[in-house]
GUDRENFI-983449 format. One record per residue (C-alpha): x, y, z; residue number from 1; chain; residue in one letter. Coordinates in Angstrom, 3 decimals, always signed. Example, Ala and Ser with C-alpha at 12.3 -4.5 7.8 and 13.67 -1.06 7.14 Angstrom:
<atom <+12.300; -4.500; +7.800>; 1; 'A'; 'A'>
<atom <+13.670; -1.060; +7.140>; 2; 'A'; 'S'>
END
This chain:
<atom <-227.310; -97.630; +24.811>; 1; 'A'; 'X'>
<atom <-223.871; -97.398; +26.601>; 2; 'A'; 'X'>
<atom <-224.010; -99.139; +30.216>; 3; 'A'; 'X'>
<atom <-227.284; -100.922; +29.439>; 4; 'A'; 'X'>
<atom <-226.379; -103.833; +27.738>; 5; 'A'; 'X'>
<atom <-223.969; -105.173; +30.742>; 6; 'A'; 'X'>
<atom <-223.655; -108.735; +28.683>; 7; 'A'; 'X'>
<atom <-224.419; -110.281; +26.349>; 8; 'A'; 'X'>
<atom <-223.057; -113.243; +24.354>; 9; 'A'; 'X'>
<atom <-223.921; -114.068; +20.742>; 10; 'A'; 'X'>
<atom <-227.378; -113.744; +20.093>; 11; 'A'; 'X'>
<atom <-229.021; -117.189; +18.858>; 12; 'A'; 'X'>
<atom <-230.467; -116.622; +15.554>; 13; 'A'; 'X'>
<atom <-230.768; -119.813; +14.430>; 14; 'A'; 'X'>
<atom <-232.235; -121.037; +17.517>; 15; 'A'; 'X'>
<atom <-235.178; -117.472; +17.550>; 16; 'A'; 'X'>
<atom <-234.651; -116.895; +21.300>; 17; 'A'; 'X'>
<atom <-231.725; -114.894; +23.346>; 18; 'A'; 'X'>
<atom <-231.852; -114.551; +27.037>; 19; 'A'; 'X'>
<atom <-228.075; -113.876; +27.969>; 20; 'A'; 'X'>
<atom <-227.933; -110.734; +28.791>; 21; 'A'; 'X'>
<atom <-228.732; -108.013; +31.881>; 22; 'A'; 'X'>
<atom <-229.482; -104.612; +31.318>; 23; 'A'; 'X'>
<atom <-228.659; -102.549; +34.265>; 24; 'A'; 'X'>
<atom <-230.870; -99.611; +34.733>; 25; 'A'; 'X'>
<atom <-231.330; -97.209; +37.530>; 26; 'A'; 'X'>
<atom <-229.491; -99.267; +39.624>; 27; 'A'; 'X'>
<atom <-231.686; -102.519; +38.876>; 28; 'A'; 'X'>
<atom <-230.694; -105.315; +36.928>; 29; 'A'; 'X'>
<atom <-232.982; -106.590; +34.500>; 30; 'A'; 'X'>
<atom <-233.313; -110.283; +32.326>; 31; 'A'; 'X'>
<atom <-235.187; -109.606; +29.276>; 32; 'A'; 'X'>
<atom <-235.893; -113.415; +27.184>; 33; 'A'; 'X'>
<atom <-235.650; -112.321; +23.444>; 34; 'A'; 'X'>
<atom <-238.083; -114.531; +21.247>; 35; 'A'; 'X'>
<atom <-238.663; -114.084; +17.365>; 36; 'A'; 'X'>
<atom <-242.025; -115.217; +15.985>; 37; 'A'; 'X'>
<atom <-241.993; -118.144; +14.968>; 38; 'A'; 'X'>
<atom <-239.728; -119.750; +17.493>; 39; 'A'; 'X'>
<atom <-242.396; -117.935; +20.513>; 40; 'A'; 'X'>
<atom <-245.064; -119.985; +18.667>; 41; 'A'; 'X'>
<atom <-243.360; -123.131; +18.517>; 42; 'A'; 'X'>
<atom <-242.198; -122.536; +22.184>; 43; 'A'; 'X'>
<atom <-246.287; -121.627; +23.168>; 44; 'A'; 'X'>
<atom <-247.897; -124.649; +21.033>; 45; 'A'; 'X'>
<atom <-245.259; -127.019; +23.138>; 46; 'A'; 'X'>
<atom <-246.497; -125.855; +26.261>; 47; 'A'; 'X'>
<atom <-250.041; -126.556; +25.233>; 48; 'A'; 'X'>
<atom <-249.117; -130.004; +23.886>; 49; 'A'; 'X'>
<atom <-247.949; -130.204; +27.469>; 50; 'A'; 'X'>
<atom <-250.940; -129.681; +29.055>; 51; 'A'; 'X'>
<atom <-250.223; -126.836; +31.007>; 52; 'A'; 'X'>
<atom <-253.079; -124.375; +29.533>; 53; 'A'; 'X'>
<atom <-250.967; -121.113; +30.175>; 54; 'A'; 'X'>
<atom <-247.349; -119.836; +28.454>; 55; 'A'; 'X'>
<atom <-245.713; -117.254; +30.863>; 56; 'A'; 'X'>
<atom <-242.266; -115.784; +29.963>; 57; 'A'; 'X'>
<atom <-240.818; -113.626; +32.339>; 58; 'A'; 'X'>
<atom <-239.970; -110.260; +30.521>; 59; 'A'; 'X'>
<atom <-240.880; -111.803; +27.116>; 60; 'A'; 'X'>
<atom <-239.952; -109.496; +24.374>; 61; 'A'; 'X'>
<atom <-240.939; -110.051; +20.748>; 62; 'A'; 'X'>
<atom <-238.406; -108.735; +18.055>; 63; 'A'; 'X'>
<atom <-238.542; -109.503; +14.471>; 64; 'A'; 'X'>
<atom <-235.167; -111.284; +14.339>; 65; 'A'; 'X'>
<atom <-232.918; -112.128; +17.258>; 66; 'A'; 'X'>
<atom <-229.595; -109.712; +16.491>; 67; 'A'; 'X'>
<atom <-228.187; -107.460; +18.717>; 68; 'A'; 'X'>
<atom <-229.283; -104.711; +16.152>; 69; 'A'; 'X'>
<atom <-233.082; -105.403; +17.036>; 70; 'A'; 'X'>
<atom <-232.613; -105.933; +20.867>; 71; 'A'; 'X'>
<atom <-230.740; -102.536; +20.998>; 72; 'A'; 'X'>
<atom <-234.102; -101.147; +19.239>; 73; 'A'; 'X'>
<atom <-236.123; -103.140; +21.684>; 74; 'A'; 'X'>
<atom <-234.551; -101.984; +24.330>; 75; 'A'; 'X'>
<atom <-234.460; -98.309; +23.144>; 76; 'A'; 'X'>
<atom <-237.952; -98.531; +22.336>; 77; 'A'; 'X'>
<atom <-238.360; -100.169; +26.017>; 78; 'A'; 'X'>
<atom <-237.069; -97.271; +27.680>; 79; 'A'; 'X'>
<atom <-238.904; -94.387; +25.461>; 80; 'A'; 'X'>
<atom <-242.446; -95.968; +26.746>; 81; 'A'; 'X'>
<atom <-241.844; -97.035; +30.552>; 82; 'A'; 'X'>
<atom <-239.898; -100.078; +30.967>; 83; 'A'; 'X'>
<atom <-241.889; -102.139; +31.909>; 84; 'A'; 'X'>
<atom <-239.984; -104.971; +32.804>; 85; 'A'; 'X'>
<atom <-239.196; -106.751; +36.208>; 86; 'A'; 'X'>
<atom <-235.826; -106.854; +38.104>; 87; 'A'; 'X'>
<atom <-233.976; -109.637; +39.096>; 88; 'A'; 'X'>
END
């Protein structure tokens, strides 16, 4: 995990989503949004109040609880399959 996480400020457990940090990898930077559960539900169900009829999140990752423990495993895990997320 050394020389991924490039920053990252306290992750916002209270408030279920984190999206403060770049991970630098093979030269690319990458902006991962960190949701938990619930607070991806809450944030999908306002869009639909909304009207809009679609939720998009830019390299949305789901963790169980939004720590720097489980975005370290995310992230891990992210890597091991194919990292599929999208630069900056």
């Amino acid at each position: 995990m050394a020389g991924l996480l490039r920053r990252a400020g306290a992750p916002h457990r209270v408030k279920g989503w984190f999206s403060d940090v770049l991970i630098e990898r093979e030269g690319q930077l990458y902006r991962p949004a960190f949701y938990d559960p619930i607070r991806l539900g809450q944030e999908i169900a306002e869009e639909m109040a909304r009207g809009a009829g679609f939720f998009r999140e830019a390299n949305l990752v789901v963790v169980d609880r939004v720590t720097r423990a489980y975005m370290e495993a995310a992230i891990s895990a992210l890597i091991d399959n194919g990292f599929n997320l999208l630069p900056e």
